[in-house]
N, C-alpha and C positions, 0 to 999 in steps of 0.2 A: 311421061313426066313433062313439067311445065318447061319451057326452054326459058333461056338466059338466066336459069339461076345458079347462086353462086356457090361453090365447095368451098371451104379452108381445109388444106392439107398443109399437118404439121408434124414433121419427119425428119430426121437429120439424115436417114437415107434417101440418098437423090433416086436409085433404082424405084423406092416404094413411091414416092410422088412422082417419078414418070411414068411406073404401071397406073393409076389413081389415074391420072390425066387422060390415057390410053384408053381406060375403062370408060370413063362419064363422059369426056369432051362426045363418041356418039353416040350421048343420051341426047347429047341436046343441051347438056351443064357445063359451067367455064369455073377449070379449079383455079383458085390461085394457092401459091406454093410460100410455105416458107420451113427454113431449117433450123431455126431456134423459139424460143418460146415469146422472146422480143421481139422476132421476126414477124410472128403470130400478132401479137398484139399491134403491133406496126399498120399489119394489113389489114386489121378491124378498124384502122380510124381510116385507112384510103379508101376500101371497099364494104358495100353491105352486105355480107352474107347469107346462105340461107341454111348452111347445114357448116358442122366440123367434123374433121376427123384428125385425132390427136394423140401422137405417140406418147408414152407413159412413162418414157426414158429418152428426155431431150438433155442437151448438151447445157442447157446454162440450168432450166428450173426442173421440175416433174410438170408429167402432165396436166396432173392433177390441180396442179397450181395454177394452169392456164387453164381448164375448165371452170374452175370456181371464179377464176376473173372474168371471165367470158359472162357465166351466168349472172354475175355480178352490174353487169352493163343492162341499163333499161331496155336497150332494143334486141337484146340476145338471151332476154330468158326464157323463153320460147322453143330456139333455134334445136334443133335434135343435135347433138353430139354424141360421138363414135370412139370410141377410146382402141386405139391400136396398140397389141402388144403381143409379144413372141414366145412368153414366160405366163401362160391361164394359169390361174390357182383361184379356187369358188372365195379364196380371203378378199379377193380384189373387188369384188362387188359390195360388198359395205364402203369401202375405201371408193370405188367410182360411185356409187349413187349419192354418199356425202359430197363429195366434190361436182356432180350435177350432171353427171356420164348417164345415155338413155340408153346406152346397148357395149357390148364390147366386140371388136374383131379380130378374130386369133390370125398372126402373121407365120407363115405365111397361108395370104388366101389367096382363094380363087377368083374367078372372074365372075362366076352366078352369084357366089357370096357377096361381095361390095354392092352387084347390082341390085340384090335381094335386100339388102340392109338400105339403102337410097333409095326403093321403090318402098320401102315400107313405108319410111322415114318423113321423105318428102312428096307419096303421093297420096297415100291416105290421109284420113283425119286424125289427130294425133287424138288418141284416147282421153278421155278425163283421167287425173290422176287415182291410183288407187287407193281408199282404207289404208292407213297406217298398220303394218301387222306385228313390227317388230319391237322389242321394249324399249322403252323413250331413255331407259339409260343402257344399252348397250349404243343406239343410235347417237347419242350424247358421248360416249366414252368414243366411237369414229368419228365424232367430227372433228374434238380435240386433238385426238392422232392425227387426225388430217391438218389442223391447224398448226402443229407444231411442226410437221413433215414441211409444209408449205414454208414457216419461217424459217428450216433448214434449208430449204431450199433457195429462197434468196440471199440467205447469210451465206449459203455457199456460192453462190456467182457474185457476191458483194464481193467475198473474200478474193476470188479468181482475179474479179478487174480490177479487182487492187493489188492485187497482185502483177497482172500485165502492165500497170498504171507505173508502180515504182521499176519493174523491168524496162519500160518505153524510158522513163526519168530519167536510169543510168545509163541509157545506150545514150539518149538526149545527151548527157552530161557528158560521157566520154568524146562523143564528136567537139563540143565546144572546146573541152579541155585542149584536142590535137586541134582547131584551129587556133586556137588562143596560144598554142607551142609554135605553131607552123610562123606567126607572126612574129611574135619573139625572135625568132630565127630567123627571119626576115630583114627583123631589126639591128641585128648582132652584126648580121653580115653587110650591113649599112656600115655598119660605125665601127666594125674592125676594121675598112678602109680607107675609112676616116679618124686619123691620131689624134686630131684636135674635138674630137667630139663621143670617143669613146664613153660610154654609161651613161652621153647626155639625156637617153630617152628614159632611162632609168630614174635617173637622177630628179629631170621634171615629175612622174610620176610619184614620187615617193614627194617632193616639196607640195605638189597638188593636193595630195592626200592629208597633208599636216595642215593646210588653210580649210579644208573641206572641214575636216574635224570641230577647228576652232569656229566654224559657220555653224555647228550642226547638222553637218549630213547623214543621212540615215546609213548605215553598212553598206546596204546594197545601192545606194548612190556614191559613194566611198570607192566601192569596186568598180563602180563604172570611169568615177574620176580616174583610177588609178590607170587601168587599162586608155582612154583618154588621154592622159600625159604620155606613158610610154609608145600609144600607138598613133602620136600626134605626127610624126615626119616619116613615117610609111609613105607619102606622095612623091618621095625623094627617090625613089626606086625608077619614077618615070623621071628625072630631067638628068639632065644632062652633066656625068660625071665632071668634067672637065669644069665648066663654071663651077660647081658645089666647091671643088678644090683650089680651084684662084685664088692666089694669097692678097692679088690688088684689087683695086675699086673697077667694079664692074661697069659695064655699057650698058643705055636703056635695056640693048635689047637683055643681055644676060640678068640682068633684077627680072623681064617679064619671063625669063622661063624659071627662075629660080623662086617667083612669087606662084607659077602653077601649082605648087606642092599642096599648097592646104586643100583644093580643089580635088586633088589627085590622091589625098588619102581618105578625101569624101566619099570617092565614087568607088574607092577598093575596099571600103569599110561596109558602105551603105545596103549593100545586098546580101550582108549575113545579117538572117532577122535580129539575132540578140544581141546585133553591137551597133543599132542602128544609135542609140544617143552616144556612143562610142563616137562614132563617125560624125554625131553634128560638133561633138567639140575637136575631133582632129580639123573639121573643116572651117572652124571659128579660131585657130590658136592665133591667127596675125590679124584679128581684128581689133580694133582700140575701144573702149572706150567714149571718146568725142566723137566716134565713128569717121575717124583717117585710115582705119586698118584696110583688108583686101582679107578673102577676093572681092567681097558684097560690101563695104563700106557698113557694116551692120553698128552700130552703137547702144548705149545701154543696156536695159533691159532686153532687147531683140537680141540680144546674146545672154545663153544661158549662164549662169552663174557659175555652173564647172567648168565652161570655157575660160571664164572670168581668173579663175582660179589657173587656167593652163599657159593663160598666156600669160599672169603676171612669173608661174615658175618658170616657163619657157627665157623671160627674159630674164630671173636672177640667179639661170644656170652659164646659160652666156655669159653674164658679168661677171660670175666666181669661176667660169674656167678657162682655161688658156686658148685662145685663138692663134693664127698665123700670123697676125701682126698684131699682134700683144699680149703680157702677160694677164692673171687673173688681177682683174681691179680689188682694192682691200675693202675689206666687210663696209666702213665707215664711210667709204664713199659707194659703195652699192646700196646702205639706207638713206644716204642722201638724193641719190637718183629715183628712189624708188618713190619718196618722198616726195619731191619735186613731180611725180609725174601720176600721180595720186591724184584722179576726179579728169586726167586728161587721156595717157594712155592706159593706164588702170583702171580697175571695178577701185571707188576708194575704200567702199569695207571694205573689202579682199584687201587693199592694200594696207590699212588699218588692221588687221588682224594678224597679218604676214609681218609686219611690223612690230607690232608686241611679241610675235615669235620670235624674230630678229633680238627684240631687247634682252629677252628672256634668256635664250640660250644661243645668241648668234655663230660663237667661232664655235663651242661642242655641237652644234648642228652640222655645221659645213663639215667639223673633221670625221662625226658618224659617217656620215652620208657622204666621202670622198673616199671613205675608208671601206663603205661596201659596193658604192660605185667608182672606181677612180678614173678619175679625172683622166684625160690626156698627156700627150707629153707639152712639155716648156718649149717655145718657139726658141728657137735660134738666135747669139744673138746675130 
């Protein structure tokens, strides 16, 4: 036999492609191996072959269905293919010569037998085809059978990997679900040790989501907003309890650690893939508008437009709830500040549009939304 040429063996038993390798590699032939039917076709586009040998019961298609692909291919109609299988029956041979099978080998074989079948195959001349001997409609009624065999065959590993596809989905889903809890919970325990801020991360989330609306945000921009407002002060986990709590005016330095926060819920958001726009708006919540905010001084448009949305709720959750050194300011002067600062520290739609909400149903909003997030407690007097 000629050396360097190439076998495909295609088997989902690893034992029969390591006896196959055993056998040929000292003929002088290099097999290459694959265990599925796509695997097969895979190593037809890396390698050129010069012979196959193909089990007749693979794991995702039939064999038969990769024979006829095979024969299918301008550069492999030629090529001698071996059909292996452990189940002879004289039916299979209408069924392999329609599909383009030039010999069968009953499993298991021996070691003369493979070499008897590869010395025929690849060292002699391969014969002229024979006369036609059989009737053109029984040969007609197996190719059909074969044809139809063949699309059962891919509808059934269609069906399979869509099958594992919506399986991979929900396991997918269920992880997001328990990080998306794990945060939450993160957050609870943030702001259960903080009275004056209890439900605040709630509360922006759910005001975020009502301006998104009136923008036109698409659902699943909607859900991003939401998660975005509630997981906008996660960075607060890193500074430092004690300033977060000071009830007086801070020192340079205690604003620069208490301004680390949007930075610090950046980089604890940033690394789970599917909260990455999550995290570009927790780490834009204190940026302004005229671009005075922090940490990046970002302004306009270089701030997405859900941020837009998080920081004007961020600030009209602060005005309507109780702080350390003050009560909650009344509706009337929170649309006046909001007003006032509309096109400077505001998106001005976003503030326009939170605005006609305000007009629309201002104090039944605050008492919903105080009534499923409530507020903290009343400072002292």
């Amino acid at each position: 036999m000629k050396e360097h040429r190439v076998v495909l063996c295609v088997d989902d038993d690893p034992r029969i492609r390591e006896l196959v390798r055993l056998i040929l590699e000292p003929e002088g032939l290099r097999v290459v191996e694959a265990d599925t039917g796509l695997a097969g076709i895979q190593r037809l586009r890396e390698t050129t072959i010069h012979m196959a040998l193909i089990d007749l019961q693979l794991p995702d298609v039939m064999g038969y269905a990769l024979a006829a692909f095979i024969r299918n291919m301008t550069q492999y109609q030629t090529i001698p293919i071996v059909a292996l299988t452990g189940a002879y029956s004289t039916e299979l041979i209408p069924w392999m010569a329609a599909a383009g099978f030039d010999t069968l080998l009953q499993k298991p074989f021996s070691v003369q037998a493979l070499r008897a079948i590869v010395r025929q195959y690849l060292d002699a001349k391969r014969p002229e085809p024979a006369p036609a001997v059989a009737d053109p409609t029984v040969e007609l009624m197996h190719l059909r059978r074969l044809s139809r065999e063949i699309v059962h065959d891919l509808w059934r590993y269609v069906e399979e990997l869509n099958r594992k596809t919506v399986l991979m989905g929900q396991q997918a889903k269920l992880i997001e679900e328990m990080i998306i809890y794990t945060i939450h919970s993160i957050i609870r325990i943030l702001e259960t040790n903080e009275r004056y801020t209890a439900g605040h991360s709630q509360r922006v989330g759910a005001y975020a989501v009502m301006m998104g609306r009136r923008l036109g945000l698409t659902q699943e921009e909607l859900r991003t907003l939401e998660l975005g407002g509630t997981f906008h002060d996660l960075g607060k986990v890193g500074v430092d309890r004690c300033v977060i709590r000071k009830p007086h005016t801070l020192t340079d330095e205690e604003w620069a650690e208490i301004r680390r926060h949007p930075a610090l819920s950046y980089e604890l958001l940033i690394g789970i893939p599917f909260l990455r726009e999550v995290a570009q708006i927790a780490g834009e919540h204190h940026e302004r508008y005229d671009g005075k905010g922090y940490p990046h001084g970002k302004k306009g448009d270089e701030i997405s437009i859900s941020s837009h949305c998080v920081i004007l709720a961020d600030a009209f959750d602060a005005m309507t709830s109780h702080r350390s050194y003050r009560r909650a300011l009344p509706l009337p002067h929170v649309v006046a500040e909001i007003e006032r600062c509309a096109g400077t520290q505001f998106h001005p739609e976003v503030a326009e549009v939170w605005l006609q909400e305000l007009y629309d149903r201002g104090e039944t909003l605050l008492e919903e939304t105080h009534r499923q997030f409530p507020i903290g407690d009343e400072p002292s007097s």
